[in-house]
N, C-alpha and C positions, 0 to 999 in steps of 0.2 A: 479300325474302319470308320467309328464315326469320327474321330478326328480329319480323317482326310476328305471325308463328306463334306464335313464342319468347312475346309478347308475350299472345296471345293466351290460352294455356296457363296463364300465371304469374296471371295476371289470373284464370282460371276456379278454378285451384287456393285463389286466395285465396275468392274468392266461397264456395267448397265451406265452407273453412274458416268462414266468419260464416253460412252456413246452421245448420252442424254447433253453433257456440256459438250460435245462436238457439235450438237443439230443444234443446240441453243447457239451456238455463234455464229452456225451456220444461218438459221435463220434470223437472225442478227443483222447479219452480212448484208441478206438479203432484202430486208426491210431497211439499211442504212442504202444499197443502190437503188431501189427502188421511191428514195425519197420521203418515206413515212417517219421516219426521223426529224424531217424541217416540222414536224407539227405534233411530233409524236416524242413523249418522255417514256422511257421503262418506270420511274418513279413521281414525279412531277407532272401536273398538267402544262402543255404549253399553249396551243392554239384547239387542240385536241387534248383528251382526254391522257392519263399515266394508262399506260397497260395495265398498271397491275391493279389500276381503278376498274380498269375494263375485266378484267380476271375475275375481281373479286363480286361482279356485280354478277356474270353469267355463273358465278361457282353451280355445281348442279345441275344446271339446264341443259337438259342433252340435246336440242337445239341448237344451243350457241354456235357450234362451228358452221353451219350450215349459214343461221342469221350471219354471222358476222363475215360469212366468205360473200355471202348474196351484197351484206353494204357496202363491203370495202367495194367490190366491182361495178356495182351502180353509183355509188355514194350515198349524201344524206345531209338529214340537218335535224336540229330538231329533240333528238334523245341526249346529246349530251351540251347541247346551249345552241344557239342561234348560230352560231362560224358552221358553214357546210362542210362539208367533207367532198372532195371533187371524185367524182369516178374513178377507178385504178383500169379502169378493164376496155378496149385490149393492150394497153399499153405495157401488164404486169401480167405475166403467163398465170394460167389458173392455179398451174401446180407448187409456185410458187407462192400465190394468197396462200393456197393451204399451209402452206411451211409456213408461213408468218402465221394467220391465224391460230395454227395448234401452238407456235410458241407464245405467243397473248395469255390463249387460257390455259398455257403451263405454269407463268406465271404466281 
């Protein structure tokens, strides 16, 4: 019996796992059609800050999704150098920031 528990568990944790890299692509995808890519590195800064610079700076702040769906949709300048960041909103459905911002601070 606890084997097949055992078995059960390993088996779901994996599943978790290729849900998680499905939405990661997904929101991938959707931050590469949405243009956040022309300024936006996963690793590297380009004109914009690396995401995972961005990740690593909100780690903790249970805020973060909130601030960071409010900037991407207004924009900004300011917190990460002088280059503004242009408004996404209404051009990038809301539901769609979110999917990009939770993949940032999954990061």
């Amino acid at each position: 019996m606890k084997v097949l528990l055992s078995t059960i568990a390993v088996a779901g944790m994996l599943l978790a796992g290729q849900v998680n890299a499905a939405n990661a692509d997904a929101a991938k995808a959707l931050a590469q059609k949405n243009g956040c890519l022309a300024c936006h590195s996963i690793d590297k800064k380009v004109l914009g800050p690396a995401y995972k610079d961005v990740a690593a700076k909100y780690k903790g702040d249970k805020t973060a999704e909130a601030k960071m769906i409010a900037k991407v949709k207004a924009g900004g300048s300011g917190v990460w150098g002088p280059m503004p960041m242009p408004a996404n909103s209404p051009q990038v459905k809301d539901e769609d920031i979110k999917t990009i911002v939770q993949w940032i601070l999954s990061l």
